[in-house]
N, CA, C and O atoms as a Maestro MAE file, in Angstrom:
{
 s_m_m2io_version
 :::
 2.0.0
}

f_m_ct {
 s_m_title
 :::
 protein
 m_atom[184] {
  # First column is atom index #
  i_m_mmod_type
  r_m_x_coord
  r_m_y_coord
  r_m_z_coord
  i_m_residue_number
  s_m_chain_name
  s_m_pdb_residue_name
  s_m_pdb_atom_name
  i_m_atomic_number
  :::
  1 25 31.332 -38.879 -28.162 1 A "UNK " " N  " 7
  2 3 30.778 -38.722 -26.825 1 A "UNK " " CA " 6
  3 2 31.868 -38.893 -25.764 1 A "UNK " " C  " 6
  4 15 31.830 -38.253 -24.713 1 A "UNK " " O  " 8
  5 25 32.851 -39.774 -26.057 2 A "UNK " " N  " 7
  6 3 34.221 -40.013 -24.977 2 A "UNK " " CA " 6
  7 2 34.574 -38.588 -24.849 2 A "UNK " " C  " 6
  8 15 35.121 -38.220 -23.810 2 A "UNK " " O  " 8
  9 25 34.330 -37.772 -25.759 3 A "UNK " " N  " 7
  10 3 35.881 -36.447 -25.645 3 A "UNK " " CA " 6
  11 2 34.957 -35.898 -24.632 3 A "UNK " " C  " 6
  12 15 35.327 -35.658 -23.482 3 A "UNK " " O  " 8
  13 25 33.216 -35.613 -25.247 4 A "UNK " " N  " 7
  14 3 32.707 -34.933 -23.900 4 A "UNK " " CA " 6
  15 2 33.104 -35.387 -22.407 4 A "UNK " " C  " 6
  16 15 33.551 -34.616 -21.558 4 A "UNK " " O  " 8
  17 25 32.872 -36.748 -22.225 5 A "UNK " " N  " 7
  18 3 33.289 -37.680 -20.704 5 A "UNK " " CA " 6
  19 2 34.687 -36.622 -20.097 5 A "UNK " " C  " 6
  20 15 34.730 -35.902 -19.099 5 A "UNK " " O  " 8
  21 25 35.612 -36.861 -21.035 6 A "UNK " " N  " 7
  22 3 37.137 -36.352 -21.179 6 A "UNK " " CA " 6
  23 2 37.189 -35.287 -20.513 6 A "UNK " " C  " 6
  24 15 37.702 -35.096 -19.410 6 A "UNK " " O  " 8
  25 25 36.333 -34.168 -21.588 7 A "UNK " " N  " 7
  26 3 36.139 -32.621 -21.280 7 A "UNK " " CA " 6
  27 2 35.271 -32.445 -19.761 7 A "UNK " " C  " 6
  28 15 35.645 -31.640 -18.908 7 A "UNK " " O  " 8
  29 25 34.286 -33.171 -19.619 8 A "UNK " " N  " 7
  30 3 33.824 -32.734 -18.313 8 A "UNK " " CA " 6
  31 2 34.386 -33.101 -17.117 8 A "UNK " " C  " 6
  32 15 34.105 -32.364 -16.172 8 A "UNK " " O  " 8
  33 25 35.261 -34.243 -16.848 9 A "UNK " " N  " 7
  34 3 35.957 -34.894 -16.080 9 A "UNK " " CA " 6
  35 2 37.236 -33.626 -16.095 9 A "UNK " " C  " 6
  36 15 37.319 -32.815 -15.172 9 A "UNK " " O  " 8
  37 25 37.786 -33.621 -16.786 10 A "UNK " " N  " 7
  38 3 38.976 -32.659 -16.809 10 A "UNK " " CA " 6
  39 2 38.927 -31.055 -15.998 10 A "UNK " " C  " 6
  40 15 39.788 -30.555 -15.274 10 A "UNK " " O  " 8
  41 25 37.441 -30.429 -16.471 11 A "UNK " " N  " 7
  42 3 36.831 -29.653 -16.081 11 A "UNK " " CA " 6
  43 2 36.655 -29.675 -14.432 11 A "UNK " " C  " 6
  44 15 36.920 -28.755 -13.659 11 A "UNK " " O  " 8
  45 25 36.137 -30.975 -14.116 12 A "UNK " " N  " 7
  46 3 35.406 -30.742 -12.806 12 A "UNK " " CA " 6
  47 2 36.562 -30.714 -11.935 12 A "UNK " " C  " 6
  48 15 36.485 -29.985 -10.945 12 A "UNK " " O  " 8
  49 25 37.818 -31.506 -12.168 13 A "UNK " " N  " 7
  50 3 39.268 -31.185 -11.710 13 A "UNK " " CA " 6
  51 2 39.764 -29.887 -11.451 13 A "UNK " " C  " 6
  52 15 40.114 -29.349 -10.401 13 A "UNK " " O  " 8
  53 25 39.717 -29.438 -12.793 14 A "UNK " " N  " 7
  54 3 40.527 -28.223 -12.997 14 A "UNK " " CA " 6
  55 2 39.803 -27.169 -11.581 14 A "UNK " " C  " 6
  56 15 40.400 -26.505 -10.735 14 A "UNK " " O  " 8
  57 25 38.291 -27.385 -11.797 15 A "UNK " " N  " 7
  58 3 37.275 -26.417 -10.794 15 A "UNK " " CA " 6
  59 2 37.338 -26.878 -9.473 15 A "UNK " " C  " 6
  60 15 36.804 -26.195 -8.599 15 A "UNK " " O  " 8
  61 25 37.975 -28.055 -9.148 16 A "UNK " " N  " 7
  62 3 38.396 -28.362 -7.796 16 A "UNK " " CA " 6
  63 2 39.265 -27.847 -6.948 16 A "UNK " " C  " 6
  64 15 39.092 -27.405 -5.812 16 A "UNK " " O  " 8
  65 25 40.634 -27.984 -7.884 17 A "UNK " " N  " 7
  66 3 41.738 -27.937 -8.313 17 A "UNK " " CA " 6
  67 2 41.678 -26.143 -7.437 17 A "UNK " " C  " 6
  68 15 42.391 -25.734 -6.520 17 A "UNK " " O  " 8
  69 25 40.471 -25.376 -8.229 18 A "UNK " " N  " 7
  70 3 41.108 -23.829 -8.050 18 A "UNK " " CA " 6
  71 2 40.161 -23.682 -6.879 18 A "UNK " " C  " 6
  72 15 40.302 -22.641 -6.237 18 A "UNK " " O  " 8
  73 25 39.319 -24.437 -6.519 19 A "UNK " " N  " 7
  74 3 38.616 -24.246 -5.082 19 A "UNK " " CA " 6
  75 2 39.464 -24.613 -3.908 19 A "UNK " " C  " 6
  76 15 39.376 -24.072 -2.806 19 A "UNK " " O  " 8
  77 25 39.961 -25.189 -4.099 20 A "UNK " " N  " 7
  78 3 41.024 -25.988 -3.073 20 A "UNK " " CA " 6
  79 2 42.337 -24.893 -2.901 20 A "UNK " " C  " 6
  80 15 42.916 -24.794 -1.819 20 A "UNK " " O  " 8
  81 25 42.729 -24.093 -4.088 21 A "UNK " " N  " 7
  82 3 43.734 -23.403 -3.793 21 A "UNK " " CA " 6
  83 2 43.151 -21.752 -3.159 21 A "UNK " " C  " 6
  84 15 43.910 -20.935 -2.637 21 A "UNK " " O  " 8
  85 25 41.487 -21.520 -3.384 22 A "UNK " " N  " 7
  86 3 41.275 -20.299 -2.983 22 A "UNK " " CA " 6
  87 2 40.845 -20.466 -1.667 22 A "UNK " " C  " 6
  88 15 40.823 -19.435 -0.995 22 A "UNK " " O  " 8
  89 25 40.407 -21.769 -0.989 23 A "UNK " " N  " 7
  90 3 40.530 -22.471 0.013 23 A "UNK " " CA " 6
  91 2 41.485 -22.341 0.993 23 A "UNK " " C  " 6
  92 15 41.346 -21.869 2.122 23 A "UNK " " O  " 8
  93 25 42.563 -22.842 0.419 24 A "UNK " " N  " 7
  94 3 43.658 -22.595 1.133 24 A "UNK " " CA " 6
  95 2 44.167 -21.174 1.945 24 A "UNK " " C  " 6
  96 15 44.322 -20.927 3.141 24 A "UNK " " O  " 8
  97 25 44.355 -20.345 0.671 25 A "UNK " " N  " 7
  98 3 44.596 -18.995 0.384 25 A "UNK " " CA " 6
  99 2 43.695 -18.329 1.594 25 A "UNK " " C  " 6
  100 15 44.310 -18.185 2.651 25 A "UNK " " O  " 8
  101 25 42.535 -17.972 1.580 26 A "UNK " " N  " 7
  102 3 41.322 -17.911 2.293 26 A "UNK " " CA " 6
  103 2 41.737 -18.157 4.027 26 A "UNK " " C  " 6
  104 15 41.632 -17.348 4.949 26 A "UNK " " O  " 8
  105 25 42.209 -19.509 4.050 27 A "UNK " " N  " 7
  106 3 42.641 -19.828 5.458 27 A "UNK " " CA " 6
  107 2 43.998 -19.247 5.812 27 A "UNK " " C  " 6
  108 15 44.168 -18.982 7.002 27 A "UNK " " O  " 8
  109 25 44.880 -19.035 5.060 28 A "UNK " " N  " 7
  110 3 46.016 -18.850 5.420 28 A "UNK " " CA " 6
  111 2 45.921 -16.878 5.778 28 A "UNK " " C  " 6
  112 15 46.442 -16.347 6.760 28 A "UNK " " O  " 8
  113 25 45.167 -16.174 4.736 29 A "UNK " " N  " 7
  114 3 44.741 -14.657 5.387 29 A "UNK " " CA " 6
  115 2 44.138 -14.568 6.814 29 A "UNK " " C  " 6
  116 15 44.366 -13.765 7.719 29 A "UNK " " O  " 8
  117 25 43.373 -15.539 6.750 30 A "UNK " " N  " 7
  118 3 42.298 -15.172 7.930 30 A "UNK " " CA " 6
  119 2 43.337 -16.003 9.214 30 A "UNK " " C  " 6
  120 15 42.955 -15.813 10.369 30 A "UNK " " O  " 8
  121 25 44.588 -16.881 9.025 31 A "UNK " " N  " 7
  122 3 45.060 -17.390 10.043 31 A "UNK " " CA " 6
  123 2 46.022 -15.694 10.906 31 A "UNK " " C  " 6
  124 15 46.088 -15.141 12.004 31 A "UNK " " O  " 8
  125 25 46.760 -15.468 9.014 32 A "UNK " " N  " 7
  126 3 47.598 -14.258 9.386 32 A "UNK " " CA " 6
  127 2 47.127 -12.777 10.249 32 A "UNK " " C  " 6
  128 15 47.810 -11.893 10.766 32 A "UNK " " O  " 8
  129 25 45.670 -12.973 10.133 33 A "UNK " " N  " 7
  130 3 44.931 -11.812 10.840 33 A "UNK " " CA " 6
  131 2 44.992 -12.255 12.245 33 A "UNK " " C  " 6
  132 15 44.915 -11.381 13.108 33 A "UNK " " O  " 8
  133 25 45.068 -13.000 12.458 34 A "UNK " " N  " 7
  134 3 45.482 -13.550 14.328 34 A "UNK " " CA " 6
  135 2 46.841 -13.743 14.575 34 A "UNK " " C  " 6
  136 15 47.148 -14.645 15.354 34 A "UNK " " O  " 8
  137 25 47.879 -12.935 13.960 35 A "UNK " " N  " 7
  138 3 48.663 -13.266 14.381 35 A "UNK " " CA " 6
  139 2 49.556 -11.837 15.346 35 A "UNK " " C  " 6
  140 15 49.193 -10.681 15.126 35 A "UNK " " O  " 8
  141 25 50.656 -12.114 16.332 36 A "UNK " " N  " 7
  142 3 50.488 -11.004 16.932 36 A "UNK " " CA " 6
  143 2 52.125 -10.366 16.399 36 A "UNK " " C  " 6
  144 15 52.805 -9.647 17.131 36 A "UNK " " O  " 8
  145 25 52.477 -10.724 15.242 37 A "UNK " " N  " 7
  146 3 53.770 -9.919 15.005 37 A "UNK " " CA " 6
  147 2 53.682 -8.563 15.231 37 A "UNK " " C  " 6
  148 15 54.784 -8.112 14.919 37 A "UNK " " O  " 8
  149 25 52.859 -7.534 15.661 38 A "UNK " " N  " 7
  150 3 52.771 -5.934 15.871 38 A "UNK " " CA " 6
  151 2 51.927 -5.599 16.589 38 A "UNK " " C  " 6
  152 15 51.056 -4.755 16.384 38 A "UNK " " O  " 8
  153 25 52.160 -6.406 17.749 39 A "UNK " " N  " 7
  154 3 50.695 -5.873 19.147 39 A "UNK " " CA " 6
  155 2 50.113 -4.621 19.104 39 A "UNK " " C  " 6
  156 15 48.947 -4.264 19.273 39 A "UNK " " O  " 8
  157 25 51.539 -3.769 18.742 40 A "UNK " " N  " 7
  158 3 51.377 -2.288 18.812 40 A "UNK " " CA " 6
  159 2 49.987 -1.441 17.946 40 A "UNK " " C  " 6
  160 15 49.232 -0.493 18.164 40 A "UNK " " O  " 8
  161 25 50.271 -2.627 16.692 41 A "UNK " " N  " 7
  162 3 49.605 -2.017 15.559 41 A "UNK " " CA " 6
  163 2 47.913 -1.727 16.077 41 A "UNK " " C  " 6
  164 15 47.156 -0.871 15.621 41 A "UNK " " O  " 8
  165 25 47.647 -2.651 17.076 42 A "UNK " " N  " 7
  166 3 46.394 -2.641 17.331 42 A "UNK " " CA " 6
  167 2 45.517 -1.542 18.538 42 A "UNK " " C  " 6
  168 15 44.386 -1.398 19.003 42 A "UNK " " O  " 8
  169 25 46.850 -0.952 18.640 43 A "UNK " " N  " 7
  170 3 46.698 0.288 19.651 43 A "UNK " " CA " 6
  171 2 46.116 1.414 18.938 43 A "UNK " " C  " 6
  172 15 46.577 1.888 17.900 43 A "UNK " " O  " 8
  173 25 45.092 1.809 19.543 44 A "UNK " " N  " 7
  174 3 44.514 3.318 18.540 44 A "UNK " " CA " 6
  175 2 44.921 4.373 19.858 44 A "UNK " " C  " 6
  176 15 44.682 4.115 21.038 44 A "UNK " " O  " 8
  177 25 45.482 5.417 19.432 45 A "UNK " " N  " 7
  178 3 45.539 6.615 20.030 45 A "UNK " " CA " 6
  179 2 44.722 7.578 19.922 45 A "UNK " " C  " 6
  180 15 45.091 8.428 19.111 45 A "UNK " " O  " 8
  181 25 43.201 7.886 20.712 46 A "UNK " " N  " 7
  182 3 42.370 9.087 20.981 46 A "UNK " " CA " 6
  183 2 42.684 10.422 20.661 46 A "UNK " " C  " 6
  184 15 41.898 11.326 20.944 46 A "UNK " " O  " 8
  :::
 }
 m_bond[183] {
  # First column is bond index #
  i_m_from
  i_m_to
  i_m_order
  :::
  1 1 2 1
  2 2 3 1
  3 3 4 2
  4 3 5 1
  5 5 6 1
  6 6 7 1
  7 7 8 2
  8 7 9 1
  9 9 10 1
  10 10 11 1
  11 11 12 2
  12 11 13 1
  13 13 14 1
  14 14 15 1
  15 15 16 2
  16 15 17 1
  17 17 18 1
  18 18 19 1
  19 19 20 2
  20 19 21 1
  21 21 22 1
  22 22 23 1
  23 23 24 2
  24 23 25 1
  25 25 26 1
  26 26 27 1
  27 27 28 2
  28 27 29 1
  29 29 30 1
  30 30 31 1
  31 31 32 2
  32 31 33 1
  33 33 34 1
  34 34 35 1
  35 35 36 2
  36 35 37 1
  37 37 38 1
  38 38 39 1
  39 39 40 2
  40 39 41 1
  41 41 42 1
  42 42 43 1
  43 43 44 2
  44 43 45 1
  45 45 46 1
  46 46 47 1
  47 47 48 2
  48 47 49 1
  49 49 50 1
  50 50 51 1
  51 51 52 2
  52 51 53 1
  53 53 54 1
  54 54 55 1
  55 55 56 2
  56 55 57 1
  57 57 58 1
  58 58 59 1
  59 59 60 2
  60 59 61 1
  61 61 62 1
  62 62 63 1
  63 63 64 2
  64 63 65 1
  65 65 66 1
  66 66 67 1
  67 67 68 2
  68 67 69 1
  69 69 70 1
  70 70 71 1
  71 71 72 2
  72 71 73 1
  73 73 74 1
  74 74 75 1
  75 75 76 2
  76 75 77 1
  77 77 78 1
  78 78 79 1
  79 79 80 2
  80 79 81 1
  81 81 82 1
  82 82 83 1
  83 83 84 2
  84 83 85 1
  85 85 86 1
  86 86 87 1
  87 87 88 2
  88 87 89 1
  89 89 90 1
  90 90 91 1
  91 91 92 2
  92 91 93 1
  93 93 94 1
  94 94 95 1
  95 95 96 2
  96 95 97 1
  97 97 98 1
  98 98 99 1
  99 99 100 2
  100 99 101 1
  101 101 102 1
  102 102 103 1
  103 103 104 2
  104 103 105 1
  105 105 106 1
  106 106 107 1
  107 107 108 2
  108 107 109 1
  109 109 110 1
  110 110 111 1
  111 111 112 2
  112 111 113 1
  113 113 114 1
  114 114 115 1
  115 115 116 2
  116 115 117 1
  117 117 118 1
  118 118 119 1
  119 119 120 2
  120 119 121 1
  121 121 122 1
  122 122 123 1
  123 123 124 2
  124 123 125 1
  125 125 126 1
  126 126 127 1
  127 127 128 2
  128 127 129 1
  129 129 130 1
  130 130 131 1
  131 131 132 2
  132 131 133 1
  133 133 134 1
  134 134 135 1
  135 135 136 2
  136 135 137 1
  137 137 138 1
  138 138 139 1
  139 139 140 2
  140 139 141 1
  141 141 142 1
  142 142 143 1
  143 143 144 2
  144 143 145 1
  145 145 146 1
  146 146 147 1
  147 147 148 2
  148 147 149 1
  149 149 150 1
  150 150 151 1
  151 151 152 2
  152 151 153 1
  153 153 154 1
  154 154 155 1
  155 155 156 2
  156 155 157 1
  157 157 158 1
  158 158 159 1
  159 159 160 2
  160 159 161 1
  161 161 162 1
  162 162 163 1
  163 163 164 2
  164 163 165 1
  165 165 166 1
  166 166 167 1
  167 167 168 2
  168 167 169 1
  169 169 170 1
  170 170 171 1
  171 171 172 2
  172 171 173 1
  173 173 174 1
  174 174 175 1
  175 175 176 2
  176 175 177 1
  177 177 178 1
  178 178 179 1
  179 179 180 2
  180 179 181 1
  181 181 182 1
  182 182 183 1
  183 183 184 2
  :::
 }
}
């Protein structure tokens, strides 16, 4: 019964672990979408 404890503890890490990095990831796109390195880019020509 310990290895289960082991295995689910390890688990709930690991699933933290990759929430926290798609988390991150997630914020760091949506920061880069506000950013104004190419003002231009946002110009549409009619």
């Amino acid at each position: 019964m310990a290895f289960f404890t082991t295995a689910i503890t390890t688990l709930k890490t690991l699933v933290c672990a990759i929430g926290a990095g798609l988390a991150a990831w997630g914020v760091i796109n949506l920061l880069e979408g506000y950013g104004t390195d190419n003002p231009g880019a946002n110009a549409h020509v009619q």
